[in-house]
N, C-alpha and C positions, 0 to 999 in steps of 0.2 A: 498578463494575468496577475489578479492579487486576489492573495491570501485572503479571506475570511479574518479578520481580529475575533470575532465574535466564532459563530458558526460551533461545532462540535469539540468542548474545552479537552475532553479527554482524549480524542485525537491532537490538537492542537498541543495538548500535553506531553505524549508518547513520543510525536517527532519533534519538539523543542531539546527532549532528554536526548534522544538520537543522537542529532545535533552536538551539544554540546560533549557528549561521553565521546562523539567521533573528534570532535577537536581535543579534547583532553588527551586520550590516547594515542593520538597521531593517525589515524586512520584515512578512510578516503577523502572524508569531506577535512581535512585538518589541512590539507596542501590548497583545494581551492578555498578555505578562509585564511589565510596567511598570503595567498594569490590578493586578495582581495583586500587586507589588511596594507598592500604592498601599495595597494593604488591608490592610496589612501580615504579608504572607506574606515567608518569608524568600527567598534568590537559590534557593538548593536547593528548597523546595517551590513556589517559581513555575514552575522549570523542569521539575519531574516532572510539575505540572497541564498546565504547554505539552505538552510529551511527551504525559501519558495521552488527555486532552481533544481536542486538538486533531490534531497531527500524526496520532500511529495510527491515530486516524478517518478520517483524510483518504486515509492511507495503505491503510488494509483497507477503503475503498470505493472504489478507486481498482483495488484488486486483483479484487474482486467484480466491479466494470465487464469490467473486463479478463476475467475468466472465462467471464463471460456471453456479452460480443461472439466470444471463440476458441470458443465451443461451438457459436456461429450459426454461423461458419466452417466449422466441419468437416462435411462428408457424406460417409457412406460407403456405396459402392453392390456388391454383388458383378460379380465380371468376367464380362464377356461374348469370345465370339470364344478365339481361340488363347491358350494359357496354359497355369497350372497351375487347375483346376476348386476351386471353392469357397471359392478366394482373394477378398478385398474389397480391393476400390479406395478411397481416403481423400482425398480433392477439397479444394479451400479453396477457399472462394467469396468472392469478389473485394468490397470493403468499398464500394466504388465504384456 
């Protein structure tokens, strides 16, 4: 799979910061770019593997989660009693 160059900048922006603020600081992705720095890949193509590999993965399952749990959330029932007729009602059901 490959990245989008183009595709949504301010996505492509968020996790390049990612990125680079997890290498800076030592964090997760800081060991697999130094992995990668090791086999000698250069600073630029360790950082688009950290990007492709890692981070977007973490990031579009992370959004799938998120999907999934807001879908169990919502129910919708039509209205009963006083109103306007054939209106639905949209509930969130407590996570708890």
């Amino acid at each position: 799979m490959r990245l989008s160059r183009g595709g949504n900048r301010r996505i492509n922006t968020a996790l390049h910061m990612a990125a680079v603020t997890q290498v800076r600081l030592g964090q997760e992705g800081s060991a697999y770019y130094d992995k990668l720095i090791g086999r000698g890949k250069t600073k630029t193509e360790a950082m688009r593997l950290l990007l492709r590999r890692r981070l977007s993965d973490r990031v579009f399952s992370a959004m799938r989660a998120d999907e999934h749990l807001s879908a169990e959330a919502v129910v919708t029932r039509p209205t009963s009693g006083p109103g306007i007729a054939g209106t639905t009602v949209v509930e969130l059901r407590s996570a708890a």
